[in-house]
Structures are given as C-alpha cells and as structure tokens.
N, C-alpha and C positions, 0 to 999 in steps of 0.2 A: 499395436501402435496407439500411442495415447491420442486424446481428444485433444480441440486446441483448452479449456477448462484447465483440465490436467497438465498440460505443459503450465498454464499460467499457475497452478495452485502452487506445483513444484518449485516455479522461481519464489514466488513470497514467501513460502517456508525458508528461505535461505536468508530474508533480510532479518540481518544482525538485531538483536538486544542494542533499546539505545539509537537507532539506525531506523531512516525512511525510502520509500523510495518512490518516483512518478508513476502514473500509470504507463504514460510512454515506456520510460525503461522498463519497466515490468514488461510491455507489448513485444519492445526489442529484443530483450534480454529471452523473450520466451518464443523467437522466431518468428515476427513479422514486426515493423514498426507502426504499422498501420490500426492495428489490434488495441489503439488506447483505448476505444467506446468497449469495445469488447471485456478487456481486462475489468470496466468499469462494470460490466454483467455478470462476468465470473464471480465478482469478489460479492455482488449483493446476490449471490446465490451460493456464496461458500457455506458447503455441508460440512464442514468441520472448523468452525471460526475457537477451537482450542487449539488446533495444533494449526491452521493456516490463518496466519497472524495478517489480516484484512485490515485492521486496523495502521498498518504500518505502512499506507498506499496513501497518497498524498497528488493532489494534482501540479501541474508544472512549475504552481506558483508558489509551492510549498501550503496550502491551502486541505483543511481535510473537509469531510464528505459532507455537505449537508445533509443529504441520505443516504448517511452511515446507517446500514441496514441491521447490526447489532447494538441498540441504544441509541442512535442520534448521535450529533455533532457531538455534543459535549462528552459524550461517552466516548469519544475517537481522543478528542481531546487529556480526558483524564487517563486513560490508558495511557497514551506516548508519555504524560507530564509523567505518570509512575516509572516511567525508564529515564528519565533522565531529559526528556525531549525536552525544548525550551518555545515557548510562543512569543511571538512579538505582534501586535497589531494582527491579531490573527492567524498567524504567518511561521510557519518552521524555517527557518534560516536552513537553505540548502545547501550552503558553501558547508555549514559545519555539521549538519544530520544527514547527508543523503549517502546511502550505502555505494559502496565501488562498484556493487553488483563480484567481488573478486570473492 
C-alpha cells in the first residue's frame, strides 16, 4: 500500500509539460482534499525532483514557492518560463495553465 508521499508524488508525475497545478488539487486529486500543507512537505522532500516534477505545484493563487526547495523562487519560475508558462505580476494565469488533472 503506498504512503500518503507516494500517492502525492504519483499525481505530480502526471502534470502535463506546459501545465500547473495547486497544491489543493494535487491533495484532492491524490485522496484527501485536506492534505494541501501536506502536499506542501512532500514536494520539499521530493527524492527524485528529475522525474517528479515539484516545480509544477503552484499555490491556489497561481503563485509559486518561496521555498522552492530545488533553487528558490526564481528557479520554479525559470523552469515553468522554459515550458512555455507565462507570469503576470507574479502570478500563473490559472484559467489558461492549470492541468485538468485528466
């Protein structure tokens, strides 16, 4: 049976190239909705931040990590800007980046 960790690592391996997602949805999406803080421990403890893409985890306001735990903010930042992600005032437009979770 997997940890809750591992449910959570599982759903972020799935967001899309290009594509963000909350930590809520990530909590929901990976069986409890409650689990945002959580999600928020998982990812600054991801032991494979190549293939479990942390970077792609966004807070509800489309806002990324201050402590983003692989580089800092700016490093979350230039990563998503390399896929195509767009910033405004700080800010990932979630109507037109945030994954379906489908």
């Amino acid at each position: 049976m997997k940890n809750t960790f591992e449910k959570i690592y599982e759903v972020v391996k799935q967001i899309p190239y290009g594509k963000v997602a909350t930590y809520g949805q990530i909590a929901f999406l990976a069986g409890n909705p409650h689990w945002s803080r959580v999600v928020g421990y998982a990812l600054h403890a991801n032991p494979d931040p190549d293939n479990i893409p942390c970077y792609r985890v966004v807070n509800r306001f489309g806002e990324p990590s201050k402590a983003f735990a692989f580089g800092g903010i700016n490093r979350q930042i230039s990563l998503l800007e390399n896929e195509g992600v767009e910033f405004k005032d700080g800010k990932v437009d979630l109507k037109k980046y945030v994954w379906d979770g489908k």
